[in-house]
C-alpha positions in Angstrom: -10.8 6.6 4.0 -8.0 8.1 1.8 -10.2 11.3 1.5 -10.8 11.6 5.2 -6.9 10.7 6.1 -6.2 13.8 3.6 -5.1 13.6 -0.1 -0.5 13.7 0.8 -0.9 10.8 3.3 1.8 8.5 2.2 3.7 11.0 1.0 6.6 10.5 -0.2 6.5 6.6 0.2 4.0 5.7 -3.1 5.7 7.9 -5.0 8.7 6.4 -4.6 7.5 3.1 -4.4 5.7 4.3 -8.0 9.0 5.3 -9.3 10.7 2.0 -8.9 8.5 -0.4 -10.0 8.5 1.4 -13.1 12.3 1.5 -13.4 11.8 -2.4 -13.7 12.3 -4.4 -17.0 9.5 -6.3 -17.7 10.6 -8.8 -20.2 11.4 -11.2 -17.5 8.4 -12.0 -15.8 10.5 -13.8 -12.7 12.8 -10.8 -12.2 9.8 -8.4 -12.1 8.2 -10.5 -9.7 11.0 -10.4 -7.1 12.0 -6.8 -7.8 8.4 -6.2 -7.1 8.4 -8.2 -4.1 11.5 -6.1 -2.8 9.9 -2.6 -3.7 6.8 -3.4 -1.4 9.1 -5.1 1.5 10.9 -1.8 1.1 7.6 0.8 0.9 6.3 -1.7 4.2 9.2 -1.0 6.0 9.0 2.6 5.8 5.9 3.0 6.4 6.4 1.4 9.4 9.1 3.8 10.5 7.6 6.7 9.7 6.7 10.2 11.1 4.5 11.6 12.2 2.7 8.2 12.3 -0.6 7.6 10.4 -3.9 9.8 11.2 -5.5 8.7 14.9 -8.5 7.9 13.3 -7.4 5.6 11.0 -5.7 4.1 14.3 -8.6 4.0 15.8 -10.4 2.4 13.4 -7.4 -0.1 13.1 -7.9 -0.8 16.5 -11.5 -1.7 16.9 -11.6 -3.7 13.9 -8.6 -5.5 14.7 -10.3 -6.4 18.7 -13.9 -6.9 16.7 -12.0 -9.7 14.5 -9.9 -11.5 17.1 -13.2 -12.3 19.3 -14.8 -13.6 16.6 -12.4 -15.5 14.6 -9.0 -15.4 16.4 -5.9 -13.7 16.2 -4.5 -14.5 12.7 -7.9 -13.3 10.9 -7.8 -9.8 13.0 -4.9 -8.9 11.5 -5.5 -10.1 8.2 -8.8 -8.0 8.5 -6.7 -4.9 9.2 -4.3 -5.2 6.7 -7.0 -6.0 3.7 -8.9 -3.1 5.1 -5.6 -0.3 4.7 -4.5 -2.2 1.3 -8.1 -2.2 0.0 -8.7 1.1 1.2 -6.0 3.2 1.8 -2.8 2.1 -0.2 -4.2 1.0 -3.4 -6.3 3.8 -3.7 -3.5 6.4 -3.2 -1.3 4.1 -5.3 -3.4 4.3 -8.2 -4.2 7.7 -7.9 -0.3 8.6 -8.2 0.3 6.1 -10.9 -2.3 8.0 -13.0 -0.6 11.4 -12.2 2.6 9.8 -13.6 1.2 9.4 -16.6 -0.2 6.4 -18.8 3.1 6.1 -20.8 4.8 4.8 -17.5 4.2 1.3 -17.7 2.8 1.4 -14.2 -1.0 0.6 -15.6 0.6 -2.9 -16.8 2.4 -3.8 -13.4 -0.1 -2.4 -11.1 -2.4 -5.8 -10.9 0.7 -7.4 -10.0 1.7 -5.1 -7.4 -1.7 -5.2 -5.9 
């Protein structure tokens, strides 16, 4: 999906996003964890604001899984479907792919299971 949505497509959220979970200290496992918490509230609410808005076909696809879930198992579990589906296969993919760009002396390798 992130291949067929094009390579820049949450550009310049994970970046960002990248770039401030590795400005966290992680000696304090409880402080990570909420600064963490915050960075992904923060990279959810812009990609929710953005423009232009995601690819139609990824829409699309949104949309029809979402409707295939709710007949079948109800409203909660159609949207839970649709959000595994673009962290499983959109975010975390792009994600990693900019956290290896970064570098392996950023840290990010460590947090990223927790991020995830």
């Amino acid at each position: 999906l992130v291949q067929v949505a094009g390579g820049n497509l949450l550009a310049p959220e994970v970046p960002d996003l990248v770039r401030e979970v590795n400005a966290h200290d992680a000696r304090d496992p409880d402080v990570t964890a909420r600064a963490m918490h915050l960075e992904v509230e923060r990279f959810t609410g812009r990609l929710a604001s953005r423009a232009p808005p995601l690819p139609q076909g990824l829409v699309h696809l949104c949309h029809y899984l979402y409707h295939a879930a709710e007949v079948k198992f109800g409203v909660l579990a159609a949207a839970n479907s649709v959000v595994m589906m673009l962290v499983s296969r959109v975010i975390t993919p792009i994600v990693l792919r900019e956290a290896q760009r970064q570098g392996p002396d950023t840290g990010f390798s460590k947090k990223i299971s927790e991020l995830s």
